[in-house]
C-alpha positions as CSV (number, residue, x, y, z in Angstrom):
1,X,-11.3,-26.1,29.8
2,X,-9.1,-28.6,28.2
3,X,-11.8,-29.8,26.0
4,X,-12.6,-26.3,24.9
5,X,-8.8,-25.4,24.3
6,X,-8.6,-28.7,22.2
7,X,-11.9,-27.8,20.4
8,X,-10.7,-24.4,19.5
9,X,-7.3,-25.7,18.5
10,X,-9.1,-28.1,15.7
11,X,-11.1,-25.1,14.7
12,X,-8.0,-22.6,14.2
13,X,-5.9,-25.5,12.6
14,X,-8.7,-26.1,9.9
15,X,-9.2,-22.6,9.2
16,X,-5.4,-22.9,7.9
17,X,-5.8,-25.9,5.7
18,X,-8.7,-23.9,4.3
19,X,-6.3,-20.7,3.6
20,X,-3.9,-23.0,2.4
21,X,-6.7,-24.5,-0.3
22,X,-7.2,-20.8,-0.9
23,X,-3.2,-20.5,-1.7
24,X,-3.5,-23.0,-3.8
25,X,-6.5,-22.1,-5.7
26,X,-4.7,-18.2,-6.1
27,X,-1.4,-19.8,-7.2
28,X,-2.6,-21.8,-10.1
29,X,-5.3,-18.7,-10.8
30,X,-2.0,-16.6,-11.5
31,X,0.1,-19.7,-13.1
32,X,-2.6,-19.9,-15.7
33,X,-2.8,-15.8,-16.0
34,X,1.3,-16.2,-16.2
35,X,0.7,-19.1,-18.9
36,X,-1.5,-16.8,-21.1
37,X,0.4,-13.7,-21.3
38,X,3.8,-15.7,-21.7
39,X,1.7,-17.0,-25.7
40,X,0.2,-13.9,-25.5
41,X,3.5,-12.5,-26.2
42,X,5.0,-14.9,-28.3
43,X,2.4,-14.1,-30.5
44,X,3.1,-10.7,-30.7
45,X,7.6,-11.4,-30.5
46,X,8.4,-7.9,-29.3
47,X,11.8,-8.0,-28.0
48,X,13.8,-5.9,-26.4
49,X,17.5,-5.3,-27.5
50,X,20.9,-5.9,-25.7
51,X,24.2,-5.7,-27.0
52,X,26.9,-8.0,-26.0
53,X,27.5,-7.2,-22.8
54,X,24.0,-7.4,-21.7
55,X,23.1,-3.4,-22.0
56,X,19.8,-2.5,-23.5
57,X,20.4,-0.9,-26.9
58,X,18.0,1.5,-29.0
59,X,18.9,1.7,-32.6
60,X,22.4,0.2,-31.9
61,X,23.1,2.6,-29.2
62,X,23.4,2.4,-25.6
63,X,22.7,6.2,-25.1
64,X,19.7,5.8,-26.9
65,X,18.0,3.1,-24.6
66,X,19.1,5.4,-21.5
67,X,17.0,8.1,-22.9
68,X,14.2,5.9,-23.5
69,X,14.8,4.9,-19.5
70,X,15.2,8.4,-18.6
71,X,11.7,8.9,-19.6
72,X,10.2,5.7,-18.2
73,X,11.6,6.5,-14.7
74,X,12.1,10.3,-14.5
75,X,8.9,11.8,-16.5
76,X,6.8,8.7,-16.2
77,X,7.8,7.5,-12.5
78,X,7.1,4.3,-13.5
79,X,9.5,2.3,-10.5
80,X,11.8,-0.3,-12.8
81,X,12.6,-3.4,-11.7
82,X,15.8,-4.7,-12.9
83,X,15.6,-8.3,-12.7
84,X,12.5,-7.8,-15.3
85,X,15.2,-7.2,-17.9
86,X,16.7,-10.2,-18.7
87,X,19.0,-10.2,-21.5
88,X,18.7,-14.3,-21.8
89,X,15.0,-13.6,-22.1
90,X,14.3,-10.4,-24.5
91,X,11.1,-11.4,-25.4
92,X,8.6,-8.4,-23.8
93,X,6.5,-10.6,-21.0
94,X,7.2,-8.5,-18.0
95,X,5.6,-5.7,-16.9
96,X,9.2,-3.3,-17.1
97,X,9.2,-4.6,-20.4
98,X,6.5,-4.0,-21.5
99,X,6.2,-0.4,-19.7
100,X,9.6,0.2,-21.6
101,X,8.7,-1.0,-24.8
102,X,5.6,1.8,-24.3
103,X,8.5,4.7,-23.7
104,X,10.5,3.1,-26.7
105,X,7.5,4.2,-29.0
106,X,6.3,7.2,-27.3
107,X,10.0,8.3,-26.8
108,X,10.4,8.5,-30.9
109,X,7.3,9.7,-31.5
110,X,7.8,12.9,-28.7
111,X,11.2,13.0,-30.5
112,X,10.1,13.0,-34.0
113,X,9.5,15.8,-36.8
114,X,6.6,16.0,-38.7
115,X,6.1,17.5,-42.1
116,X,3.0,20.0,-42.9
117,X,2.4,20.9,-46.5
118,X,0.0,24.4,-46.5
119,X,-1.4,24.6,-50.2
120,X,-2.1,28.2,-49.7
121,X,-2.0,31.1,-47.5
122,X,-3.6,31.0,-44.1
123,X,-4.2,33.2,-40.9
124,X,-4.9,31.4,-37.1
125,X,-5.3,34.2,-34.6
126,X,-3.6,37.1,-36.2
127,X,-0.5,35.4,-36.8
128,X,-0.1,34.3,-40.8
129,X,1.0,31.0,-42.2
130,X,2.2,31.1,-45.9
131,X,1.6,28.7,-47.9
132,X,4.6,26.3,-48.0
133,X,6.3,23.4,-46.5
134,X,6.6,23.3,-42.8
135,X,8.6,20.8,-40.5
136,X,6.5,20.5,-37.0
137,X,9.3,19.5,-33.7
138,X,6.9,17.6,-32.1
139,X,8.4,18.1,-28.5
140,X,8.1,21.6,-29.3
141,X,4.5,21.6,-29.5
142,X,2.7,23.3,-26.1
143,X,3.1,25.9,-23.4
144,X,6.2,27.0,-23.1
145,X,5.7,25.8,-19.4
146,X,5.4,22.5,-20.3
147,X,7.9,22.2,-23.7
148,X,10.6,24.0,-20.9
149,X,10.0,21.4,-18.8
150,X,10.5,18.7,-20.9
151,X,7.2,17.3,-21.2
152,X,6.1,18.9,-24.6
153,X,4.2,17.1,-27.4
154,X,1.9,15.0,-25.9
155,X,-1.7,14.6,-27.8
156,X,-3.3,17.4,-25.5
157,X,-0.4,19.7,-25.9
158,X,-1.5,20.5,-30.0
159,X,-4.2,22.5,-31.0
160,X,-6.1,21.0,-33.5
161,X,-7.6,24.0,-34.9
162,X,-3.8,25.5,-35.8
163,X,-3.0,25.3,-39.2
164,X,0.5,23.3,-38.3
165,X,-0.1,22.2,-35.0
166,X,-3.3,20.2,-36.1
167,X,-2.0,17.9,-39.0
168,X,1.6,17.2,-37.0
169,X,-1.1,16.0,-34.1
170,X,-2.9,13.4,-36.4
171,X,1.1,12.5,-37.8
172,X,2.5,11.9,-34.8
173,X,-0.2,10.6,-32.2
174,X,-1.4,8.4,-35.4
175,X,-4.2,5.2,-34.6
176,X,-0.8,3.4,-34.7
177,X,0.5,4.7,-31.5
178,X,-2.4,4.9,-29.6
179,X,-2.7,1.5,-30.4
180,X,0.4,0.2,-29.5
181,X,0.3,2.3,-26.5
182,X,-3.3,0.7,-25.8
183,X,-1.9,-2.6,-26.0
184,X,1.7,-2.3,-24.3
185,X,-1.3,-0.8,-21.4
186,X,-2.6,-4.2,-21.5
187,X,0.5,-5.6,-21.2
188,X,2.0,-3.9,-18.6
189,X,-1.5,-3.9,-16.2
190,X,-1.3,-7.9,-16.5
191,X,1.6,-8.2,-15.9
192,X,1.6,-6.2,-12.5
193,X,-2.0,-8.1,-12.1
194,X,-0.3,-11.6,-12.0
195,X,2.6,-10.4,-9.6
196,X,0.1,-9.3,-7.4
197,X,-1.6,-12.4,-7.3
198,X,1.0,-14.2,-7.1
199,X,1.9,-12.3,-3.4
200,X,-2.2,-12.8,-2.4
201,X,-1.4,-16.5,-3.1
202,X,1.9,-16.4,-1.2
203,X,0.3,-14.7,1.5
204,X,-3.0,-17.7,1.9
205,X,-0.1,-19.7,1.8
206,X,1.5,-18.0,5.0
207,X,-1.4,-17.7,7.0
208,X,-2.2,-21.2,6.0
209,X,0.7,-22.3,7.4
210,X,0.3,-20.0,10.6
211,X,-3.2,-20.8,11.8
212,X,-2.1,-24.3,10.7
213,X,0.8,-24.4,13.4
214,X,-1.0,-22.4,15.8
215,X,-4.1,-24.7,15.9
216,X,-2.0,-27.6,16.1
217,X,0.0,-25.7,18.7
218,X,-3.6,-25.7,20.8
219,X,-4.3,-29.3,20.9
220,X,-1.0,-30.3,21.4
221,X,-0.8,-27.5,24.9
222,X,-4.5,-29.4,25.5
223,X,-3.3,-32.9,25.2
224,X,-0.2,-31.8,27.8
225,X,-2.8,-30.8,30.3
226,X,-4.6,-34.0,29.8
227,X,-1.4,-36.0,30.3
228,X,-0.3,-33.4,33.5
229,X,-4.1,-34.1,35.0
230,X,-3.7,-37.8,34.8
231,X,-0.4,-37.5,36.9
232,X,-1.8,-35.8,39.3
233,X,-4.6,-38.3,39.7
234,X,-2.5,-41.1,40.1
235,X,-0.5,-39.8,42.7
236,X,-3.2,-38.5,44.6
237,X,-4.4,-42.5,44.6
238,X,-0.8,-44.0,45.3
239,X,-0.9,-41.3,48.0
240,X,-0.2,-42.8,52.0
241,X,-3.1,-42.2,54.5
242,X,-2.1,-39.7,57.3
243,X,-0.8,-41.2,60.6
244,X,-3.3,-39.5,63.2
């Protein structure tokens, strides 16, 4: 039984040292990943701005940046984490940052007003269109379900086949946005990629550590026994014979 105990003990406790080989392995996986996006932004220096008292700023106002946040964390739901915005450290690298720097851009653009030239007179489902100069509010743009509830002027709220409503699209969703939005994506999913890898490697680590202690925990019960057995035996032997 003690043997077995022992045997099992060795077992469990190398089973940790290969979880914490697999910590390891995970931690410098996500190190490297970390490494990479840290030039991979350097390359691109996006930065956020703060003023002097550490407040994020948009276009030199702090009311403007809470606007942008408002529609991060109330229409978007994406869930902010603070210590992602460093003031010390504006350079975009972190997955808030880079989620943020997304609702910067899509926060003007939904924002914006674009401006439709008609060149002559035209008719979209009975109502007519003059020809003339026309300013398009792209939040406007939409059912009036969606435009009252704040959430008006996205690229699936225009019809493209409306004489105003189809140039403003093409305006204000330009290749330009989608691409920036494409690649703050990128961004943002490595970002949250790397912190979760970094929590698989933290997690080898602690079971590592666990089946580590507990194996080590076995032998040393099993070498106790062995040590309690031997006692025994030598008292049994030192023992006095009976007097009959």
């Amino acid at each position: 039984m003690t043997n077995r105990l022992r045997t099992l003990g060795i077992v469990v406790a190398v089973i940790g040292v290969a979880f914490l080989f697999g910590g390891g392995y995970a931690f410098v996986q996500v190190q490297a990943g970390y490494d990479s996006l840290q030039a991979f932004s350097e390359a691109q220096n996006v930065t956020l701005s703060y003023n002097e008292d550490g407040q994020l700023i948009d276009r030199g106002t702090t009311e403007g940046a809470d606007a942008i946040m408002e529609l991060l964390t109330e229409t978007w739901g994406y869930p902010v984490v603070e210590s992602d915005l460093d003031p010390n450290d504006p350079l975009v690298n972190t997955g808030t940052e880079y989620m943020y720097q997304m609702a910067t851009v899509g926060y003007h653009v939904l924002h914006g007003t674009q401006t439709v030239v008609l060149t002559e007179d035209t008719e979209y489902n009975g109502e007519a269109f003059p020809a003339g100069t026309y300013e398009v509010v792209v939040n406007e743009v939409g059912s009036p379900e969606r435009v009252a509830a704040g959430v008006g002027g996205y690229w699936t709220d225009f019809d493209r086949m409306h004489p105003l409503e189809g140039p403003a699209r093409g305006m204000a969703w330009s290749g330009t946005a989608h691409g920036l939005f494409g690649e703050l994506g990128v961004g943002t999913v490595t970002a949250s990629t790397l912190q979760l890898g970094l929590g698989v490697a933290a997690l080898l680590f602690g079971l590592g550590l666990t089946f580590g202690a507990v194996g080590l925990g076995m032998v040393w019960v099993a070498r106790g026994k062995d040590d309690t057995h031997k006692v025994v035996e030598t008292s049994a032997d030192n023992a006095e014979p009976a007097m009959v």
